[in-house]
N, C-alpha and C positions, 0 to 999 in steps of 0.2 A: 484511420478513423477520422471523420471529418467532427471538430471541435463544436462548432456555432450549434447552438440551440442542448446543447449535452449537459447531464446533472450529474457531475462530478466529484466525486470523496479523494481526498488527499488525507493520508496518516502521516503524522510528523510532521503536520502543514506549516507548523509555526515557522523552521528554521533552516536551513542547508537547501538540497535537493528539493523538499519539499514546498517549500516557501518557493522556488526557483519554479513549480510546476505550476504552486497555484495562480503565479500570476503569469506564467504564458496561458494556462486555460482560459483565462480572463481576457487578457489581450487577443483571444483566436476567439471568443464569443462566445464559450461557453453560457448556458440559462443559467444556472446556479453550481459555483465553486465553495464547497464546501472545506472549511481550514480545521480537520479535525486533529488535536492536540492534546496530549497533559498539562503545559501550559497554556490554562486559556487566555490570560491577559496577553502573550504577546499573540498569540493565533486572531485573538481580537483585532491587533493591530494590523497583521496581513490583511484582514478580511475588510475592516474600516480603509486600507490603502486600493484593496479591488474596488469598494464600492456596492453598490446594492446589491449587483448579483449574485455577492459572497452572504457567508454565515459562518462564526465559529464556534463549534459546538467540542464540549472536553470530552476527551475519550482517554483512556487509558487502554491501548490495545495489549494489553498483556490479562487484561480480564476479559472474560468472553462476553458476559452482561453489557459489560461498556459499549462491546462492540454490536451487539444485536441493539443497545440502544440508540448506539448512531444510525444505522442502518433502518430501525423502525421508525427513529426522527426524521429521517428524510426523507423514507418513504412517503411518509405522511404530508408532509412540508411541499414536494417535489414533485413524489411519483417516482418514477423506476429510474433505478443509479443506473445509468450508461458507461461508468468508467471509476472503477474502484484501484484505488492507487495506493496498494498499501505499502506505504512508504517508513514508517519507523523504525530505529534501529538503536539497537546500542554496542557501544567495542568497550572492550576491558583489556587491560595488558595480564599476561604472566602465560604460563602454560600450564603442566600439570598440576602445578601449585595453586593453581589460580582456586580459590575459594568455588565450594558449593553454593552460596550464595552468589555470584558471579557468573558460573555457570547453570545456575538456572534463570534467573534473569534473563540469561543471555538467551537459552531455550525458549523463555518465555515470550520475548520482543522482536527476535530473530526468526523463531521457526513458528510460535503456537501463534502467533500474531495473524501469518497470513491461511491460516488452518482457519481459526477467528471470524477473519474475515469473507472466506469464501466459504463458509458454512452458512451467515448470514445474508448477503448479496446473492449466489448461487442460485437460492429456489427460485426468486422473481426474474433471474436473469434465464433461470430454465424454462420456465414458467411465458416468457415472452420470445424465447427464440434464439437471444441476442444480449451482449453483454461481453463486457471486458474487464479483466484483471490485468493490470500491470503492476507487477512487484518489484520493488527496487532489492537489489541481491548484494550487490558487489562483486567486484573482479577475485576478492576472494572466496568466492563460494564455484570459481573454477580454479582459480591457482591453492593462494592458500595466502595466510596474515600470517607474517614472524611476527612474532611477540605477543599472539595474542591466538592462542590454541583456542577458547571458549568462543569466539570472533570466526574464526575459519571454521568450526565444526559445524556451524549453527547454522552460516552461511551457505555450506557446502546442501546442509538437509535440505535449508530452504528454496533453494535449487531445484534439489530432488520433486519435492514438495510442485513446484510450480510446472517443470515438467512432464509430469503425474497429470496435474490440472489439464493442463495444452492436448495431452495424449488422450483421457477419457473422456475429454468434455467439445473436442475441437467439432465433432460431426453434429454438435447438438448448438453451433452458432455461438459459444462461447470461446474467445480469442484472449489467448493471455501472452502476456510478452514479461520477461526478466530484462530490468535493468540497474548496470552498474552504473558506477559514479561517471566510467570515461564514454556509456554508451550503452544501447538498448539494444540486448539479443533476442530478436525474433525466435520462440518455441515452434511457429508455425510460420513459416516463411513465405505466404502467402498474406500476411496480416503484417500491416505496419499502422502505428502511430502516429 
């Protein structure tokens, strides 16, 4: 996918991988890189470091509201998202111990996150032909996290989840790619980033 001129959503823009995407989109030209966050003060800060063609808007992608209202702020702002990055994540340590609170959380930010978001993005991306999901997974959503069963389980769906996406939606010009922290697995090996 070619960058320059693209309206771009980044989840968990503020900080790691995400902060690291939102400003290669910037630096490749991206129209508008959107720094979407729970933290908005520092997602502010990424997006004041891009420059104009940023915006940091708070989202909490673990609630669905949040996330149709980032996706209807942009749409409005923007026009049509080209490249939905849902990128937020959370790890917890323990295994079967690990707290019901923990592992839903982890359900919630992990898996219902990118459900979320391509339930929101999706119509307009159907709707126009054309549209990308890239979900950030982890290397344990193929292997697996020792120490962190709520982490690898969540991983693993989200996975599922994104493969699901690639397989029913790929003839309909929707391109979605999974990637980990060491690198991006093409679903559709025909389609690169």
């Amino acid at each position: 996918m070619q960058i320059a001129g693209k309206v771009i959503v980044v989840t968990g823009g503020a900080n790691g991988i995400g902060r690291a995407l939102c400003l290669r989109f910037a630096t490749e030209g991206a129209r508008a890189v959107i720094v979407a966050d729970i933290k908005i003060d520092t997602a502010a800060q990424i997006a004041a470091q891009i420059g104009p063609s940023a915006v940091a808007i708070e989202t909490n992608v673990a609630q669905e509201v949040s996330v149709l209202k980032l996706v209807n702020q942009v749409s409005q702002t923007y026009g049509a998202i080209d490249l939905f990055c849902s990128n937020a994540g959370v790890g917890v340590r323990g295994g079967v111990d690990s707290s019901d609170e923990n592992w839903q959380r982890s359900w919630e930010v992990n898996v219902m996150a990118h459900v979320f978001a391509a339930r929101a993005a999706l119509p307009g991306m159907l709707a126009r032909g054309e549209g990308y999901l890239l979900q950030t997974i982890s290397a344990a959503g193929l292997l697996t996290q020792l120490g962190s069963a709520p982490y690898a389980v969540t991983k693993h769906a989200a996975l599922a989840f994104a493969e699901w996406l690639a397989i029913t939606h790929g003839d309909q010009g929707i391109k979605v790619s999974a990637r980990s922290e060491e690198h991006t697995s093409e679903l559709q090996s025909h389609h690169d980033l």
